[in-house]
C-alpha positions, 0 to 999 in steps of 0.5 A: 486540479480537484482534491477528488482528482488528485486522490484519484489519481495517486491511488493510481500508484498507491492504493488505499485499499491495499491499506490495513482494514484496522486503518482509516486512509484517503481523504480524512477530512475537506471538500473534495471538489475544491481546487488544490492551491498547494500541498504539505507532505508530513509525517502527522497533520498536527496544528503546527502543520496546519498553521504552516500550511494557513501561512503558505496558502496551501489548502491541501495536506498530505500526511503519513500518519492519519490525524482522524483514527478512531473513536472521534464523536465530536470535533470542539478543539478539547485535544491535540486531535480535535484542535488541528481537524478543527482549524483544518476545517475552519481553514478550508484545509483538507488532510489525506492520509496514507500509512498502511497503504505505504506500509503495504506497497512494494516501494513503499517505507521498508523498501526505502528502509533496505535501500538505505541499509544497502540490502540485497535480494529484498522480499516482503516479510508478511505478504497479503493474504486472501487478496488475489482472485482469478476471473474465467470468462468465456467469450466468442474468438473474434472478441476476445481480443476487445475484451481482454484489452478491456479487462487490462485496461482496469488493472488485471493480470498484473502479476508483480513487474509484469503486466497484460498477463492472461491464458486462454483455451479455446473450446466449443460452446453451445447455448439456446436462447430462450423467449424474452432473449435477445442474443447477438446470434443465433435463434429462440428456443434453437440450440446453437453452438459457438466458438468460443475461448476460456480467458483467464485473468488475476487480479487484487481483491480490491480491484474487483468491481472495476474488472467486473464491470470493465468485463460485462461492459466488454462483452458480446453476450447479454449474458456472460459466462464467469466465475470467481476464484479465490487464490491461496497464493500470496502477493509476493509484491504487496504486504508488511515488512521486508528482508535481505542480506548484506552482500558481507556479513558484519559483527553485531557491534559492528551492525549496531553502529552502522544502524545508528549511523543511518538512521542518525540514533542516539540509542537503540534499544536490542535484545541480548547479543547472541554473539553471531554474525549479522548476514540476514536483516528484517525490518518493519517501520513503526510498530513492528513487533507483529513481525518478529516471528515472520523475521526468524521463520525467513531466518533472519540474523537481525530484525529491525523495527520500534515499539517493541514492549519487553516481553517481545524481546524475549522472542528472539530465543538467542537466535535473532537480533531485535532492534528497536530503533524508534517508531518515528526513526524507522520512518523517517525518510517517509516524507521524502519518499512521498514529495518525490512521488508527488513532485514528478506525477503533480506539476500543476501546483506547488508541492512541499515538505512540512519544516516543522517538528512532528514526533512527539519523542525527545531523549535526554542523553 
């Protein structure tokens, strides 16, 4: 299989561009037709990673974080970035990235984060915005089955865990084709009248090219009949964060210890106790501190994330737990989640997780 391939193919189950727009995913770097001799799964590409995968003959890494964020202008190895790109490239090594894709996606680091946590009832935290649009298309009766199979076909009326999802009004239509048309019935410069039905479909933002194009090349007519909505719903299913409850509440010693044990902590950093029981916990992998107040809006008793600064603790107002549990920490159980994924829709080639160390932060205890 073909790096292109293959990153066709898993954006299939993950998207890039459901990804953050400040983020850079997909293929960072490498030759897109070159034939996959193997895969890395990391949490960050860095030069050990790349030396693995040079020592594994595997010419394909995919990684978590990307190594390529911003404001690279050259590439000549003067730091820890440019020098593990570099032997990549010399190598003939391509790196794919995914972060905020994941982040995003329904299943993705925080789902994994509240099925560690044993959390109930899970709803995403900060749901994505101005990202669903709905088509109307008005299409002849005995062609509207074709093209709703079409429009399916290219990814709408997806709406959470179901699919095929469409509505449909049936309606007279007139038009009259003018000189220099070539309509499929009907006569020049002669009004005519038709059968036709209103079709409705909802579809994500980024899927819009495809559906428009599945659309017109679906349909009967020289000249279809649509229009584009854009919908104030939020996607319930796609967006940042996630929260839900305990099925028994716990003291918050109590929630302190049992957070440490899971995620295997030396420390965690909180804000002060409010001496209330802990029912209700929000979480976020890695920079989190953007969700502290979408966490106490869903009336959250706990909100768990890292890189939380000192002046975010004082957001909690005595009403919240924050937690800092470490920006590598929260994300730990990416890699697996990722080779998992892997393993069972690639089988043609080997796949396998980086042994080397990857987070850059040591504590002293």
């Amino acid at each position: 299989m073909k790096i292109r391939e293959f990153v066709t193919e898993f954006e299939k189950i993950i998207p890039a561009r459901q990804a953050e727009d400040f983020d850079n995913v997909g293929l960072l770097c490498g030759n897109p037709e070159r034939e996959i001799s193997g895969v890395l799964i990391a949490h960050d590409a860095l030069e050990n990673v790349i030396d693995e995968a040079i020592s594994k003959n595997i010419n394909f890494v995919f990684c978590f974080h990307p190594i390529i964020f911003s404001g690279l202008k050259s590439i000549t190895g003067k730091n820890y970035v440019e020098k593990a790109v570099l032997k990549a490239l010399e190598n003939k090594i391509a790196i794919c990235a995914i972060h905020t894709a994941f982040d995003n996606n329904y299943f993705g680091v925080n789902y994994k984060i509240c099925e560690v946590l044993g959390v109930k009832n899970q709803k995403v935290l900060m749901p994505k915005k101005d990202q669903l649009k709905k088509l109307e298309v008005y299409v002849p009766i005995d062609s509207a089955d074709k093209l709703k199979d079409a429009l399916f076909d290219a990814g709408a009326g997806n709406i959470g865990f179901y699919d095929e999802c469409s509505f449909t009004i049936k309606g007279d239509g007139t038009f009259r084709p003018l000189e220099g048309s070539h309509p499929v019935s009907g006569t020049q410069n002669e009004r005519e009248n038709a059968d036709e039905v209103l079709l409705s479909v909802i579809f994500e933002d980024y899927k819009k090219h495809q559906i428009l194009f599945a659309m017109k090349q679906n349909h009967p007519y020289e000249e279809v009949a649509y229009q584009l909505i854009s919908l104030e719903n939020e996607n319930q299913y796609t967006g940042l964060g996630r929260f839900g409850d305990f099925e028994n509440e716990m003291e918050e010693l109590d929630f302190l210890k049992f957070i440490k044990e899971k995620f295997n902590l030396d420390i965690i950093r909180h804000s002060s106790l409010n001496n209330k029981k802990i029912k209700r916990v929000g979480v976020l992998g890695g920079s989190g501190a953007s969700g502290i107040k979408a966490a106490m809006a869903a009336k959250c008793d706990a909100y768990l994330t890292g890189d939380v600064k000192y002046h975010d603790f004082f957001s909690a107002e005595g009403k919240m737990l924050i937690c800092d549990i470490g920006h590598f920490e929260s994300e730990q159980f990416v890699v697996q989640q990722l080779f998992e994924i892997l393993s069972e829709k690639f089988t043609t080639f080997a796949i396998a997780k980086t042994t080397q160390k990857t987070n850059p932060v040591n504590y002293f205890i």
